[in-house]
N, C-alpha and C positions, 0 to 999 in steps of 0.2 A: 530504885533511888535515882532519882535525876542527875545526869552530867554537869560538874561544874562549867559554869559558861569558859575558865579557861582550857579544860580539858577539849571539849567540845571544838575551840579554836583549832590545837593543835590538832585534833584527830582529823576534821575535814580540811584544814588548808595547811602545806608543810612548802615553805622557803627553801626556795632548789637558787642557791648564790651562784652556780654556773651557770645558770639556765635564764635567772631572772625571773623565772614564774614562782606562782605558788600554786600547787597541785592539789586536786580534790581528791583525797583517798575515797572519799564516798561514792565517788565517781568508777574507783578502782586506777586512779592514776599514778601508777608505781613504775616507772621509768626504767627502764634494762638499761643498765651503764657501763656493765665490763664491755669493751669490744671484742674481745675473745670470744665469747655467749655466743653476742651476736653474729659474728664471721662462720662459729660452728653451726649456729640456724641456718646460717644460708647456705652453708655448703650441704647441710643435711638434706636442703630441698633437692638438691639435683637439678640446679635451672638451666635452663635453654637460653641460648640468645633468643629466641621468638616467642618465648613465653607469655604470657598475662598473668600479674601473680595479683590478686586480693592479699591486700593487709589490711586488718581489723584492728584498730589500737595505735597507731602508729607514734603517737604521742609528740613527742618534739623530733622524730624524723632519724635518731639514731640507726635504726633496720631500713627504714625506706631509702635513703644512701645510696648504703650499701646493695639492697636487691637492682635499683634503678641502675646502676651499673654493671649487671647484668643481664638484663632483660630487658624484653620490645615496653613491655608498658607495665607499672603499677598502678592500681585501684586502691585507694587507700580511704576506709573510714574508719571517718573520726565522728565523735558525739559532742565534742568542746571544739566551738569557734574559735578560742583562743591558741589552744592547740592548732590549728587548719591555718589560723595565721601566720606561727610561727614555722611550719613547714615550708606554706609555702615561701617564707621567706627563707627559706635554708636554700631550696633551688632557684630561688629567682635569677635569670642572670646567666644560670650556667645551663650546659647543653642537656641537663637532666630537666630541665623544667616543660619540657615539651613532650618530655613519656610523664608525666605522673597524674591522676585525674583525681579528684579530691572528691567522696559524695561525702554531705556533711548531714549527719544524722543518727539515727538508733539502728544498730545492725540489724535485730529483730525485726524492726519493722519497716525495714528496706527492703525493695526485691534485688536479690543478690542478679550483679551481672555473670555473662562469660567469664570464665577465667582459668586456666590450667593449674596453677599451684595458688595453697590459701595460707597464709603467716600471720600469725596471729598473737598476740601477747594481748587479751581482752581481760574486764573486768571480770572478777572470777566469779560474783553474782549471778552472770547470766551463762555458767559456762556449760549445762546440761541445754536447755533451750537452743545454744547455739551451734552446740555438736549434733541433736537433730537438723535443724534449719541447713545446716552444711550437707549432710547426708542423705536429705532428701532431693537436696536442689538438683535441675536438669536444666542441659548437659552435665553428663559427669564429669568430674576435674580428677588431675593424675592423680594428687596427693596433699597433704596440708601436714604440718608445720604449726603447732598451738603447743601454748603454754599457759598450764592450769597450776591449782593448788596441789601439793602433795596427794594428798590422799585422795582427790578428785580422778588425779591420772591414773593413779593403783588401782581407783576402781573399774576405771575403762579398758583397764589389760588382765585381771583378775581373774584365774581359769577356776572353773567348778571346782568347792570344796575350800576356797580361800575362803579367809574370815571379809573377805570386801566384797566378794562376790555379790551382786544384785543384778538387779531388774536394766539397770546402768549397764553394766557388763556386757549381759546378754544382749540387749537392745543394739549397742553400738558391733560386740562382734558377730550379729548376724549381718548387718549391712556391711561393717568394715572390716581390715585387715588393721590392728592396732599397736604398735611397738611402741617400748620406753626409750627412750633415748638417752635422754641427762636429768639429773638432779640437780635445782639450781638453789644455793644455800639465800637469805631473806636479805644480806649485805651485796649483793649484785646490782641490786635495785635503790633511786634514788624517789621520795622515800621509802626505808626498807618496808615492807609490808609486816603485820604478824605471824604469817605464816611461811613453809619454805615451798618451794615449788618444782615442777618437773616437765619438761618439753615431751612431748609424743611424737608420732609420726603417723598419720592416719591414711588409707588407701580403699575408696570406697571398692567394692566387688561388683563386678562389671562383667556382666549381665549382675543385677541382683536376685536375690533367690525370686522364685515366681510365686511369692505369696504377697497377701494384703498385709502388708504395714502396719495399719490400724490394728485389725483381729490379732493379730499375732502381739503388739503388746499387750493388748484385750487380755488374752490369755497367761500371758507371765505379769503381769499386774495380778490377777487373781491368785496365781500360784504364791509369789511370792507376796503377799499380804502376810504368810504366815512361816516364812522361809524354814526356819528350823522345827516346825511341826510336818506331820506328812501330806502330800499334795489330797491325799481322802480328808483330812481336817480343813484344808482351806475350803472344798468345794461343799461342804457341810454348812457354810457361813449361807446363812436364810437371805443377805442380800445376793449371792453368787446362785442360787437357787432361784428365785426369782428373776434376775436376769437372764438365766437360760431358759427360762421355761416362754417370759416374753419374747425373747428372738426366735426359738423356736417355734412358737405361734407366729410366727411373722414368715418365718420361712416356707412354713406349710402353706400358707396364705398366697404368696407369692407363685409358688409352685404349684398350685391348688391341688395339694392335697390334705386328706383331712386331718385332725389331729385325733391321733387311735381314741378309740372309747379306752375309759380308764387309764388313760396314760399319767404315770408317776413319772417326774424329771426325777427326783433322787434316787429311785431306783434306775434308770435308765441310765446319770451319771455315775453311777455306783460298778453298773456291769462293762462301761464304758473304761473307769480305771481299773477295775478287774482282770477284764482280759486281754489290755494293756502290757499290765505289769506298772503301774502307777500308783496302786494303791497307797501304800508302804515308802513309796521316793520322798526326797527331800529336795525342796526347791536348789537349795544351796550345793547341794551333789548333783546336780543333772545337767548333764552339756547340752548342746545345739540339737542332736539327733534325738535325745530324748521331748526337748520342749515341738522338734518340729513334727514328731511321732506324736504327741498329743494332741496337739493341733487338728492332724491330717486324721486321728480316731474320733475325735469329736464331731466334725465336719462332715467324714463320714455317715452319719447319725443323724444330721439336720441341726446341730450346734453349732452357733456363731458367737463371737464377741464383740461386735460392730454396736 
């Protein structure tokens, strides 16, 4: 059923009478208001006077303030030119306006610069996509500072065997170290959002493990297709079957060597969780050493998930 046109008003554009603006929630423009919040963000970061901190969201400049009093320089983007106006007109004038650099655009598909700490209160839309993009980016940065949707955050701290547990979890705690921090109830924020939300603290792992990135969610993407069945039912799925047998003809190919006469992949993936001890696992019960033990018995074998 279609949006009434006044519904519709209210949902994308909501009258901030402090502020003078009207906010695009579609945008994800929900404004952090308590000063308390924010004071405990940025004491959370642990900044340096020599710092470079990234902030993503900045909005009308309430954290950026505050961090710029702090530190050698903030990066701040923003996606709303209206927003990047009124910032910079917060600092105009005073001795902050000459640490602050503004890139105006889509964080996604910006290349992120330099920067030691990352602070973030972004649209929650893009909030998986941009916990990758932060994670992969080089040089590594100490630590970041984001604030997601409740249950977005649960998922990113979620230890084997929680009902949140996913593919999310794993992914972010093989690269990061991930803490909860605070719970922020939905009346903090100007306008309040529909949901309640929660600050993290994330710390990429430095060295990273010395695996391919790619393969490695290759492989928990397939496991976790079918998380509460056993890791021998997801690898039964005729498309998981057919992709290993393709890359495994790739690899022999490359390697040149030949591919055995009569070689069966499902029997081969069969003996592979076998003698494992995989068969019978459940995606949802299996920590880090288990997914990096499958991994490294597969691979073994000439399986790839690239």
């Amino acid at each position: 059923m279609p949006k009434v046109k006044g519904e519709k008003k209210s949902r994308v554009h909501k009258e901030v009478q402090q502020q003078g603006l009207m906010f695009n929630t579609d945008l994800g423009q929900h404004i952090l208001k308590n000063p308390l919040i924010i004071q405990s963000m940025v004491d959370k970061a642990a900044l340096r006077s020599t710092d470079v901190v990234l902030e993503v969201g900045p909005g009308t400049g309430n954290m950026t303030v505050k961090l710029l009093e702090k530190v050698k320089k903030v990066i701040a983007c923003e996606v709303d030119p209206r927003m990047v106006a009124e910032l910079q007109k917060r600092v105009q004038g005073t001795p902050l306006q000459q640490k602050l650099q503004i890139i105006v655009g889509d964080v996604l598909k910006s290349e992120l610069p330099f920067f030691d700490v990352c602070v973030a209160n972004l649209p929650y839309q893009i909030s998986s996509p941009f916990v990758f993009k932060l994670l992969l980016h080089r040089p590594f940065f100490r630590c970041a500072i984001l604030m997601f949707q409740r249950e977005f955050a649960q998922r990113l701290v979620a230890p084997p065997g929680d009902k949140l547990y996913c593919r999310l979890s794993v992914n972010t705690q093989l690269l990061a170290r991930v803490d909860h921090i605070m719970k922020i109830g939905k009346n903090n924020f100007r306008p309040p959002p529909k949901v309640e939300s929660s600050v993290i603290r994330l710390e990429p792992r430095n060295p990273p493990p010395p695996i391919n990135f790619k393969e490695w969610d290759g492989l928990v993407r397939v496991v976790f297709v079918r998380k509460h069945k056993t890791v021998g039912a997801a690898f039964r799925l005729a498309t998981v079957t057919q992709m290993l047998e393709k890359n495994y003809t790739t690899w022999c190919s490359v390697n040149n060597k030949p591919v055995p006469e009569g070689f069966d992949v499902k029997q081969a993936v069969e003996q592979i969780l076998t003698n494992g001890g995989f068969m019978e696992k459940r995606a949802r019960h299996m920590d880090m050493d288990d997914f990096l033990g499958l991994l490294q018995a597969f691979n073994a074998e000439g399986f790839h998930f690239t």
